[in-house]
C-alpha positions in Angstrom: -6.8 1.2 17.8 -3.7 -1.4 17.4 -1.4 -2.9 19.8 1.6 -4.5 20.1 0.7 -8.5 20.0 2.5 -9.0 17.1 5.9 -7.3 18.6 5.4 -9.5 21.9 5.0 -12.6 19.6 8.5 -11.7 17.8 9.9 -11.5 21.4 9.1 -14.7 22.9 10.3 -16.8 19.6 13.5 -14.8 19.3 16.7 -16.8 20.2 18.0 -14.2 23.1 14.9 -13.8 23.9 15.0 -18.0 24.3 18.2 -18.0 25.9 17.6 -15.2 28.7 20.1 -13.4 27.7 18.9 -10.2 28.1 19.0 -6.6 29.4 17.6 -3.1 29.1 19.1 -2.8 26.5 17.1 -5.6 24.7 14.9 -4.0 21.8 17.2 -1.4 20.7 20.0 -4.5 20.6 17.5 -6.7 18.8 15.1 -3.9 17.1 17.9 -1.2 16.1 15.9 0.1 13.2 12.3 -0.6 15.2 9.7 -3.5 14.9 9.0 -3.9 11.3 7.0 -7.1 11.6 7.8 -10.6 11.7 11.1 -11.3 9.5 10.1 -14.7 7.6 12.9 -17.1 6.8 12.8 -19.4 3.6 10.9 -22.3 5.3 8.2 -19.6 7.0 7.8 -17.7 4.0 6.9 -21.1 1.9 4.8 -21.9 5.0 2.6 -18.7 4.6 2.5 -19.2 0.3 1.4 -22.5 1.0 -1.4 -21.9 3.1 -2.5 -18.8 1.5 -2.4 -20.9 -1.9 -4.2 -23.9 0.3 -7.2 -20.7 0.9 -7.4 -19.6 -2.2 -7.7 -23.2 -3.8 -10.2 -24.6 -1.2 -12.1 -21.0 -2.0 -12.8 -21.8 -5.3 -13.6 -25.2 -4.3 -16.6 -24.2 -2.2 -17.1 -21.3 -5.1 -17.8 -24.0 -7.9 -20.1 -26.5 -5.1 -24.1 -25.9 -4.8 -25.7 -27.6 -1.5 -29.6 -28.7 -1.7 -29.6 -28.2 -5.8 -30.7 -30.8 -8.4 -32.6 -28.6 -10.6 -29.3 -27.2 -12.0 -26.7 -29.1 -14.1 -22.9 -28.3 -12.3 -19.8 -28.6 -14.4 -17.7 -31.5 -12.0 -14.7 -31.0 -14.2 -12.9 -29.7 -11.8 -9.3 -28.8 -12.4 -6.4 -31.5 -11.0 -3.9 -28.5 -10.2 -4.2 -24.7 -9.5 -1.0 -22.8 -11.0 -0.9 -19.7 -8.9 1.4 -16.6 -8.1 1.4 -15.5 -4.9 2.5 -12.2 -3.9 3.6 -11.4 -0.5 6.0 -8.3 0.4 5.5 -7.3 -2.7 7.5 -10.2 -3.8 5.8 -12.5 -6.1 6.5 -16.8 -6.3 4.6 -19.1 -8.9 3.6 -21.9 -7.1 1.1 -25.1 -8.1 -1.2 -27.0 -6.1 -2.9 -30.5 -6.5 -5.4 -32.2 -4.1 -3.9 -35.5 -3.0 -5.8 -38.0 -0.1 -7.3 -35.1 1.1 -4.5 -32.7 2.0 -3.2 -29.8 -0.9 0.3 -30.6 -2.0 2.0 -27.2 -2.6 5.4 -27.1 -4.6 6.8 -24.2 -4.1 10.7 -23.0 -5.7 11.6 -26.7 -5.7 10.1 -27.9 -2.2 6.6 -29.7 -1.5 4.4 -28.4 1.2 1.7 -30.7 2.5 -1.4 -28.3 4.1 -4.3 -30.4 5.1 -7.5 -29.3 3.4 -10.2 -30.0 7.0 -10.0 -26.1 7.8 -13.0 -24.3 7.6 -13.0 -20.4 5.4 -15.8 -19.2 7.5 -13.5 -19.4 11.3 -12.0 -16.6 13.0 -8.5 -18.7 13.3 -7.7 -21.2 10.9 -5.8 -24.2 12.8 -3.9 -24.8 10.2 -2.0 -28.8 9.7 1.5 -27.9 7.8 3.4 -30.6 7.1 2.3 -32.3 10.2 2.5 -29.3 12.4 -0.5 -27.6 13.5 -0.4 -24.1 13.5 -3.1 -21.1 13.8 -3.4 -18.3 11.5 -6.2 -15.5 11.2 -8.3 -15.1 7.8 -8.8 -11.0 8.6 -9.9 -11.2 4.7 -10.6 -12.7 1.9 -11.6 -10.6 -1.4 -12.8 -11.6 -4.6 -10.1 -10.3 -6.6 -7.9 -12.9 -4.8 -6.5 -10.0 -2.1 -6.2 -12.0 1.2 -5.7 -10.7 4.7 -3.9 -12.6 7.3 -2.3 -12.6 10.2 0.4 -15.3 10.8 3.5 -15.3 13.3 1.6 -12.6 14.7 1.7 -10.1 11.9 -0.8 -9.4 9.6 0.2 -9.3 5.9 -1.4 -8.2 2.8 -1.1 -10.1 0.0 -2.3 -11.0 -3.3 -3.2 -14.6 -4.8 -4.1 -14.5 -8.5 -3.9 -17.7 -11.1 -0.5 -17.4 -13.3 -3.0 -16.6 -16.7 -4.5 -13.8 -14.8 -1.6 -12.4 -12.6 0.5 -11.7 -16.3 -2.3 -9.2 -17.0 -1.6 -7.3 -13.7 0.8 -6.0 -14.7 -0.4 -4.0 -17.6 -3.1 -2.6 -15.6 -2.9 0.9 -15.2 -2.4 1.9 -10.7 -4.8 4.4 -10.0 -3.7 7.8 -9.2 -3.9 8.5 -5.5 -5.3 11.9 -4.8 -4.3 13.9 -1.9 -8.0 15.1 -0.3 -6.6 15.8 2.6 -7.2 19.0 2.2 -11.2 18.6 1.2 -13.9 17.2 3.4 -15.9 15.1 1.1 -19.4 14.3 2.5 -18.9 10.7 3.4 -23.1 9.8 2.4 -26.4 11.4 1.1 -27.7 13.8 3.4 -28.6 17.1 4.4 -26.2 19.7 5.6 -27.8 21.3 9.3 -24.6 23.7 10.2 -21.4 24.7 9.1 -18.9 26.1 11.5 -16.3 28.1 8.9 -16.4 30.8 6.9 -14.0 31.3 3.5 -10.3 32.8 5.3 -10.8 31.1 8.7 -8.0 29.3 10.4 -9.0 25.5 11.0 -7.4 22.8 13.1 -7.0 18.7 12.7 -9.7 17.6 13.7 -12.1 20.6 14.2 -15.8 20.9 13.3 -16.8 22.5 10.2 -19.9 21.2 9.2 -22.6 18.9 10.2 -24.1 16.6 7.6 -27.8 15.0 8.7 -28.3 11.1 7.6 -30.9 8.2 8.5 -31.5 10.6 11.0 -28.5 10.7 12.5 -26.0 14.2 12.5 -22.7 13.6 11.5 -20.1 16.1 12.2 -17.3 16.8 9.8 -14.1 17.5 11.0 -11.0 18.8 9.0 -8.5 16.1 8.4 -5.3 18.8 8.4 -4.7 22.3 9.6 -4.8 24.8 7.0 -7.5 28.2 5.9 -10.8 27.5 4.7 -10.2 28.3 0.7 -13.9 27.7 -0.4 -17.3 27.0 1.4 -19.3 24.9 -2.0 -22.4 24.3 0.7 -25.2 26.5 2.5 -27.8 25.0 5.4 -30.3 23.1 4.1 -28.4 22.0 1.1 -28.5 18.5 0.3 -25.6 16.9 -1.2 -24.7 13.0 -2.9 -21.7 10.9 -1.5 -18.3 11.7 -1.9 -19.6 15.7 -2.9 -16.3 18.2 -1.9 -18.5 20.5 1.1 -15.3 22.6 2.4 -11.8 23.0 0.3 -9.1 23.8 2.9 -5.0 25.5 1.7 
């Protein structure tokens, strides 16, 4: 389920948008190519490093705290600044952070942005003080291999905040291959098959029933993510199969 928040958002900052001057005409004029998400420019895009540099920073903060604990010793040498790339767009921009009267000074390509530091992880919307300007973002995620989710402008974007030291071994990590099984049904938990609804050389659809897989009580039907025949049946009622175990091969 989606919607189209984000597009309205575009639309009521946009300058024509601003000026009224506008027609029926209006998003193929000002969306020839379609709505591809909010465009940043330079200052926005420092904006969003900066605060997602401000996240990761006040994460490991809290990370490296303990609340309601004196029988363990904690290490309060604490580093003064945070050297991080951040990668948004799949473009990536060292940036450094230091802690100063309570806000994170973020310098960024040449320019200091100040993000105050009272904005608490655990919100649904962050309210967010920018150099003096409040503004509200959404935290959708935040991994702990420094992958953070959020939603700013009104678009959500994926991005990746690592420390320089670490973010130079990205690089040589090798991607993992990404394997078409669209034409498998893969049993999706532990369970106990109660039906199957195909037969080697049938004709199934997207989206049709071909087996039914019985968990935690629950039944669980399995439907075929792509048309195509039913090359290979690898199951029989009453079987019990693991997670992630190929049930139906389709061609």
């Amino acid at each position: 389920v989606t919607h189209n928040i984000p597009l309205l958002r575009d639309i009521f900052t946009e300058e024509k948008f601003i000026k009224g001057d506008i027609s029926t005409n209006y998003l193929p004029e000002v969306y020839p190519d379609g709505f591809k998400g909010k465009q940043l420019s330079s200052k926005e895009r420092h904006e969003l490093i900066a605060v997602l540099a401000s996240i990761s920073v006040k994460n490991s903060l809290r990370s490296s705290s303990m609340l309601n604990e004196s029988r363990l010793k904690i290490n309060r040498n604490l580093p003064s600044s945070w050297n991080l790339i951040v990668d948004v767009a799949k473009k990536s921009t060292p940036c450094s952070v230091t802690v100063c009267d309570g806000n994170f000074k973020v310098h960024i390509e040449g320019t200091t942005v100040i993000v105050g530091s009272n904005f608490d992880l655990a919100a649904p919307l962050i309210e967010a003080n920018i150099d003096g300007v409040q503004e509200t973002v959404q935290l959708i995620k935040l991994g702990s291999a420094g992958e953070i989710r959020i939603r700013y402008k009104g678009t959500a974007f994926q991005t990746l905040v690592l420390p320089q030291n670490a973010s130079h071994f990205l690089s040589l990590m090798p991607e993992k291959p990404k394997v078409d099984q669209s034409m498998q049904i893969l049993s999706p938990m532990p369970g106990l098959v109660k039906s199957i609804a195909c037969s080697p050389g049938d004709l199934v659809a997207e989206g049709q029933e071909v087996c039914v897989i019985e968990a935690m009580k629950m039944q669980n039907s399995l439907a075929a993510a792509a048309t195509g025949k039913v090359k290979a049946v690898h199951i029989k009622v009453g079987d019990t199969v693991e997670e992630e175990q190929v049930l139906v091969e389709l061609e």
